[in-house]
Every structure is written in C-alpha cells, then in structure tokens.
C-alpha positions as CSV (number, residue, x, y, z in Angstrom):
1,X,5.7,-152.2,80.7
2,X,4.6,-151.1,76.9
3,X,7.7,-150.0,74.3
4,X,6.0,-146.8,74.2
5,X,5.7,-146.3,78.2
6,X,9.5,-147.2,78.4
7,X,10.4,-145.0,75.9
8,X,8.2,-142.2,77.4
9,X,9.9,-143.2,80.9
10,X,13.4,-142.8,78.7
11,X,12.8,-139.4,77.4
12,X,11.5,-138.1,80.5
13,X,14.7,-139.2,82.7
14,X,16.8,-137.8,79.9
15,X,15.0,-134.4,79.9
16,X,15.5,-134.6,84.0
17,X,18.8,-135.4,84.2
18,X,19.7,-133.1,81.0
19,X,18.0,-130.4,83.4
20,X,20.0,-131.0,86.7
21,X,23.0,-131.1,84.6
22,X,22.4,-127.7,83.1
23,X,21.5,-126.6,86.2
24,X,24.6,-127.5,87.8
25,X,26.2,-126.2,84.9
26,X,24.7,-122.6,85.6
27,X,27.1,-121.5,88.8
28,X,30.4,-121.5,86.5
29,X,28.7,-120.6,83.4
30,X,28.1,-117.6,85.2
31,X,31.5,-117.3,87.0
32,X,33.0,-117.9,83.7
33,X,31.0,-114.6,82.7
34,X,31.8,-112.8,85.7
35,X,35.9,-113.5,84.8
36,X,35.3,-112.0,80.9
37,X,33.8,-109.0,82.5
38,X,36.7,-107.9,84.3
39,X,38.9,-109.3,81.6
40,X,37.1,-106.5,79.6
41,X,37.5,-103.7,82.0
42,X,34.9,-104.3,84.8
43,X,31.2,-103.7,84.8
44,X,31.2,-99.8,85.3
45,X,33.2,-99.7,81.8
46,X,31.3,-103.0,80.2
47,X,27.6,-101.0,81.0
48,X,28.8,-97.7,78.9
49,X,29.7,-99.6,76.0
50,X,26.3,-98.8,74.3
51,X,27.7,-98.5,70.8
52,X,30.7,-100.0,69.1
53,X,31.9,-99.3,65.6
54,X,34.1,-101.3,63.4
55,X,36.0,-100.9,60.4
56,X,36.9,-104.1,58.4
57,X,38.9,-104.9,55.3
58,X,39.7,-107.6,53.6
59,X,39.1,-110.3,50.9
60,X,35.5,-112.5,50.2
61,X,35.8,-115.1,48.7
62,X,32.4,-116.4,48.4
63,X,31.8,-116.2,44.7
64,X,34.7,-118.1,43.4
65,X,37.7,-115.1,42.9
66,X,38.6,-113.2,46.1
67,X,37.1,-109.5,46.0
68,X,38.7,-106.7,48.4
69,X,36.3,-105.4,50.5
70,X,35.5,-102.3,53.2
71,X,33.1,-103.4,55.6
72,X,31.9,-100.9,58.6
73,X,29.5,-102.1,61.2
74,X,28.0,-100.4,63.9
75,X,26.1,-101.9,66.8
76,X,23.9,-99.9,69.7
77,X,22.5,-102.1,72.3
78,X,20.2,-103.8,72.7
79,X,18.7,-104.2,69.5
80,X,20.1,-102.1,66.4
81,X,22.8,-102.3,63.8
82,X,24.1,-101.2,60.8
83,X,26.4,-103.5,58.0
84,X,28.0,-101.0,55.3
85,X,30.1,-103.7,52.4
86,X,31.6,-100.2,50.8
87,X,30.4,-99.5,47.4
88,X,27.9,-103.1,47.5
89,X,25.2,-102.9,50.5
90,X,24.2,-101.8,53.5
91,X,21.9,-103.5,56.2
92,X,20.0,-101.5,58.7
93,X,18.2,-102.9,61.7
94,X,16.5,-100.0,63.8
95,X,14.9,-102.4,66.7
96,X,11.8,-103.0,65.1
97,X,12.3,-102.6,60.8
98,X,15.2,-103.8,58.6
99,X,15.8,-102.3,55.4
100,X,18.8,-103.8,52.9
101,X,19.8,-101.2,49.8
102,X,21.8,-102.6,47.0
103,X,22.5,-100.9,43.5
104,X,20.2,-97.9,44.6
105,X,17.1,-99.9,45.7
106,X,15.8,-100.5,49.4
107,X,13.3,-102.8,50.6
108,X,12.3,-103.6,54.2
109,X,12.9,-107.0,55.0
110,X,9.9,-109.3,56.1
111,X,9.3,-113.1,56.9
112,X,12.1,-115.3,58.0
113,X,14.9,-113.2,56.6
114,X,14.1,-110.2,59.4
115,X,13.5,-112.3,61.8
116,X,17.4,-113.9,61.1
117,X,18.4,-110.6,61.1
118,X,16.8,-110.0,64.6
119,X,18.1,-112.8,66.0
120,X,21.9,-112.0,64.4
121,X,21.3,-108.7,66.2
122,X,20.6,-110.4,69.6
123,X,23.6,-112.9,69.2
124,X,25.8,-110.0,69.0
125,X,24.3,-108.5,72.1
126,X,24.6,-111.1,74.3
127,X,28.4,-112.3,72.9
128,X,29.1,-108.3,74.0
129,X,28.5,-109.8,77.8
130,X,26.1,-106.6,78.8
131,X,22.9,-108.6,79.4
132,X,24.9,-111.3,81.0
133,X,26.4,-109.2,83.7
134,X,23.2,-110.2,86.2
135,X,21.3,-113.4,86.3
136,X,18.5,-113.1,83.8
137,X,15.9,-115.7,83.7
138,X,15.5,-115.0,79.7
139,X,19.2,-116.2,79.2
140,X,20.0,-119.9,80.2
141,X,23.9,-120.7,80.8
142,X,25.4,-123.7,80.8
143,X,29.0,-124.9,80.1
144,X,30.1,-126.8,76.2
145,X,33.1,-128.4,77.7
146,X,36.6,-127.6,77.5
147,X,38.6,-126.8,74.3
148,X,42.1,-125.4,74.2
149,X,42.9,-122.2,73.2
150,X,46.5,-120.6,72.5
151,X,47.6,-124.0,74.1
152,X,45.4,-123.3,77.6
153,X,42.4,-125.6,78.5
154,X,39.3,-123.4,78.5
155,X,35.7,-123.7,79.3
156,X,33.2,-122.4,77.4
157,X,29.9,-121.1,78.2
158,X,26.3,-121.8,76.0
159,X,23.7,-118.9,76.2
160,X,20.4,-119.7,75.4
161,X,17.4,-117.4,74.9
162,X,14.0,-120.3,74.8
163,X,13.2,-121.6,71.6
164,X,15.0,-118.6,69.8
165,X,18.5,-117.2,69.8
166,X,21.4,-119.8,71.2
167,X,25.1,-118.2,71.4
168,X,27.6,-120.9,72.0
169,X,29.3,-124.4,71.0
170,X,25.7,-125.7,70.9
171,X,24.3,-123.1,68.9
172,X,22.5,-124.6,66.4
C-alpha cells in the first residue's frame, strides 16, 4: 500500500470514528440541554424569553489605563441586537444590516466584519438554549469533556452550526 493510500485510509478512519464518537456524544449533549432548560425555568418560560436587556458597568482596560464604562445590550431572538458603550458607540444588528455610530458618524458594516457580527448574534442565540430545546439538524451537539466548576465535575456541551458558528469548549 502507497504513503498516500495509507494516509488517505488514516484520515478516513479518523473522520469515521471522530463521527460515531460525536454521534454517541449527541444523546447527553442533549440531556445536558434538557437539564439547563428546567434549571432556567422550563420550556413554557425559556420560549417567551424573546428579548433580554442588560445593563453593564464597569472598567476596560484595553487601551492601557482602565476607563469606567456603561454598557446596555439588548438581544431579540433570533437574529437582532443592540450594544450601547454610553457616551462611545453603539452597534445595531436588525437581522439583515448592521450599522456602528461613533463620534456622530454611522456606517453600515459590510465584508467580514458583518458577517462577525452575524455570527456573534447567532452565538448568543443559541448560548440562550431557545433553538436547542428540540433536535435541530442545523445544530450539531456533542460533549468537550468534563471541567469542574464551583468545585463539581461538569460536562460541557459543543454546538456547532456547519462550517459557520461553533458555541462551546471547541469553538474555534
């Protein structure tokens, strides 16, 4: 057998394997889901939570000396948000167009920065449970491994939309 067949026959059993294991993974991924959505309240409560505002404050420190802040973010599922940073910006993402303002100017994103922004959106969904509550074949679940948490093994669960948006441990 050639170096390149064996390495061909390599990849491919990887692939296979990596795709029964994710597979197997799937069933308590899921369960795992089903346990944060009655640690939230249940379904019937999870499925009106169609918009959720926040108010944060604090300090950034990004540019060298820490500067107070007021952020207020506002999410509507599936696919819109708003980012206010009081007094600096504000992001808006209607579904479909994003528009930043800074210093009085506004401009619609385009290119690779919307379609971060898109994507940002959609992690934010899906961390909020409400498109995991059913099995969706656009959402693949499978299971990062354990890590301990307030001193408590836990499990935690990947969620991976195709080529695009990946929530999770393994979110690159």
């Amino acid at each position: 057998m050639s170096l390149t067949s064996r390495v061909a026959l390599t990849g491919l059993t990887f692939l296979t394997v990596h795709s029964i294991a994710l597979a197997a993974d799937a069933p308590k991924a899921r369960g795992i889901i089903t346990r944060a959505v009655k640690a939230t309240g249940g379904l019937e409560l999870l499925q009106k939570r169609t918009r959720i505002d926040v108010e944060d404050k604090g300090t950034y420190y990004g540019m060298g000396e820490g500067v107070p802040y007021t952020g207020r973010f506002t999410f509507q599922w599936p696919d819109r948000f708003r980012m206010e940073i009081v007094d600096a910006f504000f992001i808006v993402n209607n579904g479909t167009r994003v528009w930043v303002s800074a210093m009085g100017n506004t401009s619609e994103v385009t290119g690779d920065p919307l379609e971060y922004q898109r994507q940002e959106t959609e992690a934010a969904y899906i961390s909020s449970l409400i498109p995991l509550v059913k099995p969706n074949s656009k959402y693949e679940l499978s299971l990062f491994g354990a890590e301990e948490v307030d001193g408590e093994s836990c499990d935690g669960v990947n969620v991976k939309r195709g080529a695009g948006v990946s929530v999770g441990d393994d979110a690159s």
